[in-house]
C-alpha positions as CSV (number, residue, x, y, z in Angstrom):
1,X,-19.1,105.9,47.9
2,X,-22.0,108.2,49.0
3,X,-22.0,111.8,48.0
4,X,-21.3,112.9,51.5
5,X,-18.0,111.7,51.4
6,X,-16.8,112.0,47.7
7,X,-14.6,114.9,48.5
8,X,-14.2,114.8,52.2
9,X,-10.4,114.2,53.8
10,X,-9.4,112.5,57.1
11,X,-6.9,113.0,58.7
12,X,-4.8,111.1,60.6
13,X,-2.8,113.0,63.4
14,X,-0.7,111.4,65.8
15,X,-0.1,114.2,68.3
16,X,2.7,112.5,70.1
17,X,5.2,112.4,67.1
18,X,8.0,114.3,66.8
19,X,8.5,114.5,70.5
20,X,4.9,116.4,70.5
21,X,5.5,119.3,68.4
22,X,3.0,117.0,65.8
23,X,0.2,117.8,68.6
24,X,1.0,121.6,68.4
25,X,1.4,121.8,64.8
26,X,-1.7,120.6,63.0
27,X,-4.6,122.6,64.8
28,X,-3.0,125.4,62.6
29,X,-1.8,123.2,59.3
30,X,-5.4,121.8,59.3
31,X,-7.2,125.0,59.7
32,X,-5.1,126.4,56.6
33,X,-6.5,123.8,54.6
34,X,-10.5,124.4,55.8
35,X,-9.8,128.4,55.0
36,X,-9.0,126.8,51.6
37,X,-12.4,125.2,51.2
38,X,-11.1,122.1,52.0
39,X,-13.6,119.5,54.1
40,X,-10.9,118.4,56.5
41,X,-12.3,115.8,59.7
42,X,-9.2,115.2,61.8
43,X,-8.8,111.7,63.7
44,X,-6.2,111.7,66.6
45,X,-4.2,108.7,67.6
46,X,-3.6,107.3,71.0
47,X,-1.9,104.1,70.9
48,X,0.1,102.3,68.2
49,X,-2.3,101.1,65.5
50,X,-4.9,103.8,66.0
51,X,-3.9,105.1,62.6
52,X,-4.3,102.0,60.9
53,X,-7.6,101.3,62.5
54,X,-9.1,105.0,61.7
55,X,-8.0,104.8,58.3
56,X,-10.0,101.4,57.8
57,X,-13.0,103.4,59.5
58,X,-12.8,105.6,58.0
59,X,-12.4,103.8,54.0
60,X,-15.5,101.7,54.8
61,X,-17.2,105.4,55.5
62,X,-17.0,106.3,51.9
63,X,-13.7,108.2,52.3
64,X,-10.9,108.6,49.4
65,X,-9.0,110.8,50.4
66,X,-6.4,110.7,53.4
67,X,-3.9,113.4,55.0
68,X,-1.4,111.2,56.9
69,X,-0.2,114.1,59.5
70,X,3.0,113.0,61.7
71,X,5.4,111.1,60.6
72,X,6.6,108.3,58.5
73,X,5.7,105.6,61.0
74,X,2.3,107.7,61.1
75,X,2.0,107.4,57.2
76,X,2.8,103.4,57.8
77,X,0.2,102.6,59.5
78,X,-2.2,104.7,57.5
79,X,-1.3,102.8,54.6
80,X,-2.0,99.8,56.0
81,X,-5.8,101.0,57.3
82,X,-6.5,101.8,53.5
83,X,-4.8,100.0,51.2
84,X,-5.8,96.6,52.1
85,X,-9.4,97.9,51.3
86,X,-9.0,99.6,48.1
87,X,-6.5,97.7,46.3
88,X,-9.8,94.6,46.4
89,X,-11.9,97.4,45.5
90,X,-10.2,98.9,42.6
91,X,-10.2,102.3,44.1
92,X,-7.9,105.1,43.7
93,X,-7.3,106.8,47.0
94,X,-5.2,110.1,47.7
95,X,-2.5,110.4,50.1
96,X,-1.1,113.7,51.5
97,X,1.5,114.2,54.2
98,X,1.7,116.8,56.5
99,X,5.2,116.7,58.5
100,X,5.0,116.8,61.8
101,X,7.3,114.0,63.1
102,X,10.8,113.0,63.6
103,X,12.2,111.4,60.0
104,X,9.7,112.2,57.5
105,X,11.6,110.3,55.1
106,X,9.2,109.3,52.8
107,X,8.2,113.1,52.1
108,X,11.7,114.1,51.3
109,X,12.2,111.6,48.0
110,X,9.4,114.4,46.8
111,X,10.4,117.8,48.5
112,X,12.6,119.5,51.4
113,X,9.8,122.5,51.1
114,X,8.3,121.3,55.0
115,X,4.4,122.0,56.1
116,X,4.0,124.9,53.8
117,X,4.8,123.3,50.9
118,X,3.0,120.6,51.6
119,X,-0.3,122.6,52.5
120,X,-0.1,124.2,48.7
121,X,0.5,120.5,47.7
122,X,-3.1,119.5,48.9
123,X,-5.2,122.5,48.5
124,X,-3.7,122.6,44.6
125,X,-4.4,118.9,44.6
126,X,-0.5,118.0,42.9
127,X,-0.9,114.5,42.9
128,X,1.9,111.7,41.7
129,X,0.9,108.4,40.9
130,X,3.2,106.0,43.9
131,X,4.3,102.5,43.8
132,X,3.8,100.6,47.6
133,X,5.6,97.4,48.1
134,X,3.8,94.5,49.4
135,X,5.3,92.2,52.0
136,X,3.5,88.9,52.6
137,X,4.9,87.6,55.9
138,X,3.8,83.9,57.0
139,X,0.9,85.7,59.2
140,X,-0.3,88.2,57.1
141,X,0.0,90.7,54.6
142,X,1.6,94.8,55.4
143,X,2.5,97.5,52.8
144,X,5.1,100.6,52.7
145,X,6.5,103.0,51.4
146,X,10.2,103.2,52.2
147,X,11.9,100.6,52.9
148,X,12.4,97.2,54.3
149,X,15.6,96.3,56.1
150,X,17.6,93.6,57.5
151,X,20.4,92.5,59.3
152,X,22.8,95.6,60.6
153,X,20.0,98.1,59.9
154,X,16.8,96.2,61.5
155,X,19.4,95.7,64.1
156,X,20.1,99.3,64.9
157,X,16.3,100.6,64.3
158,X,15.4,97.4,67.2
159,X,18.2,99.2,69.3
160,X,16.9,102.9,68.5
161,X,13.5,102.4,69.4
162,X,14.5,100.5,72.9
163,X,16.7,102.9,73.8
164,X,16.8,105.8,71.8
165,X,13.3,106.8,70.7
166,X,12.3,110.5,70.1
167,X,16.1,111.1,69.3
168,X,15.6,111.9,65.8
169,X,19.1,111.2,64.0
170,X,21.1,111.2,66.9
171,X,19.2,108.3,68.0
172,X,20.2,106.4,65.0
173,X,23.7,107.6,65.3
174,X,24.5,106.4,68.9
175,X,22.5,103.0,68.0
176,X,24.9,102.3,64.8
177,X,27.5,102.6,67.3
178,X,26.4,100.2,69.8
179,X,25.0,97.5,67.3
180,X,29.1,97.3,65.2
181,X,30.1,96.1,68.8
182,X,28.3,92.8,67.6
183,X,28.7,93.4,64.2
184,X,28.7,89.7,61.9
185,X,27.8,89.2,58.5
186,X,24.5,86.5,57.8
187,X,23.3,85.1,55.2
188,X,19.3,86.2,53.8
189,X,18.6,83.5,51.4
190,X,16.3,84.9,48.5
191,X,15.2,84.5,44.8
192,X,15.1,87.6,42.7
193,X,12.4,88.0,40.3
194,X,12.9,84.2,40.0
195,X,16.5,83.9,39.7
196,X,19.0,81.2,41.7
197,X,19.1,81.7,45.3
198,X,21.0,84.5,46.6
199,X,23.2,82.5,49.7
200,X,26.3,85.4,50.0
201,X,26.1,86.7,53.3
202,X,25.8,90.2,54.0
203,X,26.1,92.9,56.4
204,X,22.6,94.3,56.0
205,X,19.9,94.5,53.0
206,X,17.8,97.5,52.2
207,X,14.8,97.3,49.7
208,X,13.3,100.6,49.0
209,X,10.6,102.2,47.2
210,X,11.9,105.5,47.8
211,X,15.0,107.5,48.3
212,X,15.7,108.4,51.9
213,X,15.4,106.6,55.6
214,X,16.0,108.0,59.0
215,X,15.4,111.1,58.0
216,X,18.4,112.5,56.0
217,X,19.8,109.3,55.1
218,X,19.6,108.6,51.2
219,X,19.6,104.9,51.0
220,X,18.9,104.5,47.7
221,X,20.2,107.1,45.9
222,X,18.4,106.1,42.3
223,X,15.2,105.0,43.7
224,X,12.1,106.1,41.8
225,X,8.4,105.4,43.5
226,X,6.7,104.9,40.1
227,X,9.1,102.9,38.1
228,X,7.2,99.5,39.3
229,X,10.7,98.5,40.5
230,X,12.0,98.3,43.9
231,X,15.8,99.0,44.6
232,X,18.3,96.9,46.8
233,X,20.8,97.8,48.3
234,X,23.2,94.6,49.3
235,X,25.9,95.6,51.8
236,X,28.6,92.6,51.9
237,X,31.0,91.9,54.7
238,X,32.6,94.7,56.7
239,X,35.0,95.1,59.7
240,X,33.9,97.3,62.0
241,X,36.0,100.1,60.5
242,X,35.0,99.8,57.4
243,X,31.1,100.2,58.2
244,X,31.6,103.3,60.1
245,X,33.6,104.4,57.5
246,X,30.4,103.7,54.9
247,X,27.8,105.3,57.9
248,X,28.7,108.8,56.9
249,X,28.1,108.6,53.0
250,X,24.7,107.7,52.9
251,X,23.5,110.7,54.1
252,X,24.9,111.7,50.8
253,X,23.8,108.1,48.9
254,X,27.6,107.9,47.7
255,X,27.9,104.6,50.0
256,X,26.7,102.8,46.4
257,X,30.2,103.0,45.3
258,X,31.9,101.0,47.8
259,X,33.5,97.8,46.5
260,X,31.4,95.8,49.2
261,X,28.2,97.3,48.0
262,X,26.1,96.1,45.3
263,X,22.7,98.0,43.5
264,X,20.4,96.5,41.9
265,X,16.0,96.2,40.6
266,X,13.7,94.3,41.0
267,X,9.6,93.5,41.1
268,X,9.3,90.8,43.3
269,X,11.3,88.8,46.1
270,X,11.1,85.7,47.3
271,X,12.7,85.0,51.2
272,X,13.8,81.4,52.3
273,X,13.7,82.4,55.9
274,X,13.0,79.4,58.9
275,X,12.2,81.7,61.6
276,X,11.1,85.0,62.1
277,X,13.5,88.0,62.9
278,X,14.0,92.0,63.2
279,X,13.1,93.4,60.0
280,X,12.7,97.3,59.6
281,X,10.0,98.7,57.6
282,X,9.6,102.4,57.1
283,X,11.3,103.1,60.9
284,X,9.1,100.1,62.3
285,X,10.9,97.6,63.5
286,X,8.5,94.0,64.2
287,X,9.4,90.5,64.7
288,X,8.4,88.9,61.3
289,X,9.1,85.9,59.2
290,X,9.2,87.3,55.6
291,X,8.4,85.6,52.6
292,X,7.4,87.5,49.5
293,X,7.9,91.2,48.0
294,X,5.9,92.4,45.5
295,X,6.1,95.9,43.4
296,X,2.3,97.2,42.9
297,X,2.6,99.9,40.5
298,X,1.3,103.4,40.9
299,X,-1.8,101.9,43.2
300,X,-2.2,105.8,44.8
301,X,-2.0,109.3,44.3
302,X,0.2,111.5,46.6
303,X,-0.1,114.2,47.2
304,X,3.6,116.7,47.2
């Protein structure tokens, strides 16, 4: 790493999320940090995968430290420009998050106090060591934060983004509605942290590193991000009563109660899958064939 950069931050803004309030926000979040003494460069996306691809850049320039400023698909692909790189190299990077977009999901599991908070997170340098989950798919290799979904949910986040994008909850809402129309139970064959294959068929299956998704929504209720574990939430069958009955109590995580749910930890996961399908990860949703999940334990510092 050459002096030069040793203590200099990118970073990342998406100026499209949150329906372009992201563009109009961090001009002024930014320059709070510089007034700070704070050396701040900021990268702008254009496209999907900008973010990933400046954060690589900007790794291989000697930078450590990385301000993910939009939202949680914006703090995805971030991830994914960085980590790949650092984990080989033993490196410790830093990860702030300035909100700016429409979920921010990942922030929440840490604090509800919005941009300001999160400025006097950085400039005070609060950092928590953070587990990421690695997924190994059969072409490659991505990291998150959140969560990883499938079945109902990948389901409704494929039907949200189509048709529903920049709709914030609302979006997820009117989707959830639309996808119990076709609502069926299938089975996601998987091995446990080695254990006998798992062949019950569900409703959907959430694995998550953190608490919330889709904004407000607290999947997990007991997730922790530096506990090495990840949690997993297995939703049985349901009628289609029944699940919208369920929607409304995970905004409050008590969903974990129901009968037809089932909690439970674990480090790593193996998938028997034959063909790819929608899987959600951290408000992505990509046509993937899954095979392995994989805890790495407190591999960054975030900033909150």
């Amino acid at each position: 790493m050459t002096a030069e950069y040793a203590k200099k931050a990118v970073a990342i803004v998406n100026p499209a999320a949150g329906g372009g309030r992201c563009g109009q926000k961090a001009p002024r979040a930014l320059e709070e940090l510089r007034k700070a003494g704070l050396r701040v460069e900021a990268r702008e996306t254009r496209a999907p995968g900008d973010a990933t691809r400046l954060a690589r850049e900007a790794y291989q320039e000697g930078v450590r430290h990385f301000i993910a400023v939009g939202g949680d698909g914006t703090c995805f692909e971030t991830l994914n420009g960085f980590l790949p790189l650092s984990l080989k190299d033993q490196e410790r990077v830093t990860f702030g998050i300035l909100p700016a977009g429409t979920g921010n999901s990942f922030l929440r599991h840490f604090t509800n106090g919005g941009t300001e908070e999160s400025i006097r997170a950085i400039i005070e340098q609060r950092a928590h060591p953070c587990d990421v989950i690695e997924l190994k798919h059969k072409h490659g290799v991505l990291y998150f934060s959140i969560i990883f979904g499938i079945g109902f949910v990948a389901e409704v986040g494929a039907h949200r983004n189509h048709y529903f994008r920049g709709w914030g909850e609302s979006g997820y809402a009117l989707s959830v509605l639309a996808k119990t129309m076709t609502l069926e139970p299938r089975v996601f064959p998987m091995r446990i942290d080695h254990s006998v294959e798992h062949t019950q068929p569900l409703t959907f299956l959430s694995i998550c590193n953190s608490r919330y998704t889709g904004g407000k929504m607290m999947m997990a209720p007991s997730a922790d991000t530096s506990d090495g574990q990840m949690d997993l939430i297995e939703v049985g069958p349901m009628g289609r009563f029944r699940l919208m009955e369920s929607f409304p109590k995970i905004f409050k995580g008590t969903h974990v109660r129901m009968p037809e749910v089932s909690t439970s930890r674990a480090e790593a996961i193996e998938f028997d899958f034959d063909q790819e399908l929608n899987v959600m990860i951290d408000g992505e949703v990509l046509r993937l064939w899954p095979e392995k999940l994989r805890v790495l334990n407190n591999v960054m510092d975030v900033q909150v």
